[in-house]
C-alpha positions as CSV (number, residue, x, y, z in Angstrom):
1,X,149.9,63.6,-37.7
2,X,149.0,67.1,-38.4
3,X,145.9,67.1,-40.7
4,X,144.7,70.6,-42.4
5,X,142.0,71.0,-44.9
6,X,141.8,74.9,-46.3
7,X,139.5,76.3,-48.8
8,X,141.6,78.5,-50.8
9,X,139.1,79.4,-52.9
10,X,136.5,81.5,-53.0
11,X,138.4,84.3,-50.3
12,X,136.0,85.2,-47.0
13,X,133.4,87.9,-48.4
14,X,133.5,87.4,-51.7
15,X,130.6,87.8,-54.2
16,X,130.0,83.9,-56.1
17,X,128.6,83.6,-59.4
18,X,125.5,81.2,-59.5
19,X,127.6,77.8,-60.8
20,X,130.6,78.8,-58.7
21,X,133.1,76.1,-57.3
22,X,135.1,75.6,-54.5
23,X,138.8,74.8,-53.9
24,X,140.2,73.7,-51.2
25,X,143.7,71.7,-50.3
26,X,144.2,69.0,-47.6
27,X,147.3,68.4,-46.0
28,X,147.1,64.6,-45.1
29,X,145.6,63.0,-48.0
30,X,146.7,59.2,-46.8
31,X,143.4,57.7,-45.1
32,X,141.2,60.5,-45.8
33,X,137.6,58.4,-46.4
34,X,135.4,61.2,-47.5
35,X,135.1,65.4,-47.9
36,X,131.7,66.7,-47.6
37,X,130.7,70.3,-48.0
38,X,129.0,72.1,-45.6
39,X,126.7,75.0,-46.6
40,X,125.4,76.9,-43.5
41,X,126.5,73.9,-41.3
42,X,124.1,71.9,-43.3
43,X,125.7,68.8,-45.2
44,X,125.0,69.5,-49.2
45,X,122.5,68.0,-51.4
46,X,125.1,65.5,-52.9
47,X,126.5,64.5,-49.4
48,X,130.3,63.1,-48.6
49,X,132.4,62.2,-51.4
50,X,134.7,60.1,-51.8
51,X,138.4,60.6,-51.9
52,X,138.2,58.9,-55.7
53,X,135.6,61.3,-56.5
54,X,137.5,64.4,-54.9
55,X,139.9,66.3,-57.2
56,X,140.3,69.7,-54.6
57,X,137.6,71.7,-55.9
58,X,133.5,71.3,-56.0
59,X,131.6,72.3,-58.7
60,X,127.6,73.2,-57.3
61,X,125.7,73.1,-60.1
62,X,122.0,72.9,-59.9
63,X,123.2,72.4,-55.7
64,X,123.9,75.7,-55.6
65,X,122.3,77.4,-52.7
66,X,119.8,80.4,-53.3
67,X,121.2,83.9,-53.4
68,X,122.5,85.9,-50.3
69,X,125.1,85.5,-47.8
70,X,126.0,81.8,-47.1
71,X,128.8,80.3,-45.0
72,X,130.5,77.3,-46.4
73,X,133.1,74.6,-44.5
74,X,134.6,71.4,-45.6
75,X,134.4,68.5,-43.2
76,X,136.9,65.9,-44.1
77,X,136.8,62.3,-42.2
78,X,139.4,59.9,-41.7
79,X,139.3,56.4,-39.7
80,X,140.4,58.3,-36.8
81,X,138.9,61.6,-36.8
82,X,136.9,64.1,-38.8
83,X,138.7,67.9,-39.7
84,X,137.1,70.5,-40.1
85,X,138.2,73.7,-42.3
86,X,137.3,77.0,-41.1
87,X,134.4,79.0,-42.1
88,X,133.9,80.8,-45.5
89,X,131.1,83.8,-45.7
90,X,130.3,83.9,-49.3
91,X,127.8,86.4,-50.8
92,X,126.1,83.8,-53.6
93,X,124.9,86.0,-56.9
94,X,121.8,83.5,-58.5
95,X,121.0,86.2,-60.7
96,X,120.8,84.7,-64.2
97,X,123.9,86.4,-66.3
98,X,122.8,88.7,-69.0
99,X,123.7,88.3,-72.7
100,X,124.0,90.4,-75.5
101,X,124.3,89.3,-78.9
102,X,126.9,92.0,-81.0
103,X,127.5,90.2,-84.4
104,X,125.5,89.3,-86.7
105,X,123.6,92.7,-86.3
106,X,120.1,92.6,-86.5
107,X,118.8,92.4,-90.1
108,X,121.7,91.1,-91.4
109,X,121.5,88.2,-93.8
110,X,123.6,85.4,-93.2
């Protein structure tokens, strides 16, 4: 059986807002036991999940890691072996996003 697991989102080099997500698909789905993400070939903070707990995309959260270039993999295991996707080079943006405030204008009474 042929077993893939892709991350189809984000694309290689591409800039990630702080509370960014990945997507991914898997080809073989049947006796998958767990995904875990790897940042920088590190497993993340909230380790493997299960396939209940897996609906094809990650959402980091306060797990995001800090700002600069980081590569990120999915590890998929199954009774029979563990798969691997390939590599993803992501430049992480933590900078906090800026606001502006256009209505009411200031001095206005509401």
């Amino acid at each position: 059986m042929n077993r893939t697991l892709v991350i189809t989102s984000p694309a290689d080099e591409t800039v990630v807002p702080q509370f960014g997500r990945i997507s991914f698909s898997a080809s073989v789905t049947e006796g998958l036991l767990g995904i875990t993400v790897l940042q920088d070939d590190v497993p993340s903070p909230f380790g493997e999940l299960s396939p209940d707990q897996v609906y094809y995309y990650f959402g980091f959260g306060d797990a995001a890691p800090k700002g600069g270039v980081h590569t990120l993999r999915l590890r998929s295991r199954y009774a029979d072996s563990v798969i691997e996707s390939a590599a993803v080079s992501v430049d992480w943006d933590d900078a906090p996003p800026q606001i502006t405030i256009s209505s009411p204008v200031s001095g206005a009474t509401l």
